[in-house]
C-alpha positions in Angstrom: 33.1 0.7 5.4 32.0 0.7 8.9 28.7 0.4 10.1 27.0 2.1 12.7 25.3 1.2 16.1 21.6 1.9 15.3 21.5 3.6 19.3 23.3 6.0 17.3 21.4 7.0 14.4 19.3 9.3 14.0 16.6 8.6 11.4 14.7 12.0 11.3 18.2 13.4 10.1 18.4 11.7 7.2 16.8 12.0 3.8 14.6 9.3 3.7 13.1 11.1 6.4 13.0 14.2 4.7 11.6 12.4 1.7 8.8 10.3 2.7 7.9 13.6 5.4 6.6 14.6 1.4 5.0 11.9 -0.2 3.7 10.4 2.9 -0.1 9.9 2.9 -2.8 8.2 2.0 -3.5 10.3 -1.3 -0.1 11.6 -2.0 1.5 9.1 -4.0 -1.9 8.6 -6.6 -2.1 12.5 -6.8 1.9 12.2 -8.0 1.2 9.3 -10.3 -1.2 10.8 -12.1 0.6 13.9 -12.7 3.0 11.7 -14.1 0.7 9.6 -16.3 -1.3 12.6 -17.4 0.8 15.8 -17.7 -1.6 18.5 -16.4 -5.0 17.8 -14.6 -7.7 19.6 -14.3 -9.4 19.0 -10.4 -12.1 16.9 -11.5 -10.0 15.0 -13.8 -8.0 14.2 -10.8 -11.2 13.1 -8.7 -12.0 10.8 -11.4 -8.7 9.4 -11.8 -8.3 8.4 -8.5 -12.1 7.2 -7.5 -12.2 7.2 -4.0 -10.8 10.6 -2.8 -13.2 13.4 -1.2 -13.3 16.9 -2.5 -12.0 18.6 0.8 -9.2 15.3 1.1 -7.6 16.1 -2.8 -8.1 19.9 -2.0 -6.3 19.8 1.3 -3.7 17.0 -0.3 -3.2 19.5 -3.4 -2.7 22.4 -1.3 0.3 20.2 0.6 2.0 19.0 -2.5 1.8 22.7 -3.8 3.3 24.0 -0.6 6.3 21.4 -0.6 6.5 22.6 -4.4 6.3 19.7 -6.2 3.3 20.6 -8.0 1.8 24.0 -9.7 -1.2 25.3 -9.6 -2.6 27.2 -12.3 -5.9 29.4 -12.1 -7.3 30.9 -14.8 -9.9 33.7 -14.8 -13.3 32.6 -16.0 -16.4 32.1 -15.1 -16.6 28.5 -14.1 -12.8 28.5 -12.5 -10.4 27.0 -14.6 -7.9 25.1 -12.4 -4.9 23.0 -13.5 -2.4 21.1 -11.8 1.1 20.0 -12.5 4.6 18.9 -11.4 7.1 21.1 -11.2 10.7 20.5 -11.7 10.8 19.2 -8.1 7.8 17.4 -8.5 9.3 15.8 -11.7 12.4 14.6 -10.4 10.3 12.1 -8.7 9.6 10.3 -11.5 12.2 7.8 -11.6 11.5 6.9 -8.3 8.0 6.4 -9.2 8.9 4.3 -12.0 10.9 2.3 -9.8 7.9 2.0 -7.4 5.5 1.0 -10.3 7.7 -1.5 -12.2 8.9 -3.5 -8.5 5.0 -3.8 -8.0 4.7 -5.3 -11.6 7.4 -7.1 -10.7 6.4 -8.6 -7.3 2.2 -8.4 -7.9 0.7 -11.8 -6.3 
């Protein structure tokens, strides 16, 4: 196996890149986790869950994972707005890597 210069990579073309373009964020990676953890979340579940977050931040956040499909949203038609979130088949193919994630930082806590 032969190893490349690095003047000649090109890191956007790889898919590392392409994969943390989708988790990246401050947010991204809690809204994921819990998903994980939880199943499906209601919105104000999901503020509570992760504490610090503003209402306009997990909106905007939610909206982003959503797009990128690895989480659905489902509204329901009542008076007040039902809204539940989950991962998708995309979404949930994640989850080893987040178990990776979550047992290294068990692991390597100080």
């Amino acid at each position: 196996m032969t190893k490349e210069c690095i003047a000649n990579c090109r890191l956007e073309d790889t898919g590392f890149n392409y994969t943390m373009g989708l988790i990246q964020g401050k947010y991204k990676m809690f809204i994921l986790y819990t998903l994980m953890e939880f199943g499906t979340v209601r919105f104000n579940e999901m503020r509570r869950y992760i504490g610090s977050i503003t209402f306009k931040t997990l909106s905007a956040t939610l909206k982003q994972l959503e797009a990128d499909g690895l989480i659905h949203r489902e509204e329901y038609p009542q008076i007040p707005p039902k809204v539940e979130y989950s991962l998708t088949e995309r979404g949930r193919s994640l989850i080893p890597i987040l178990d990776q994630m979550c047992d290294w930082g068990d692991k390597n806590r100080i």
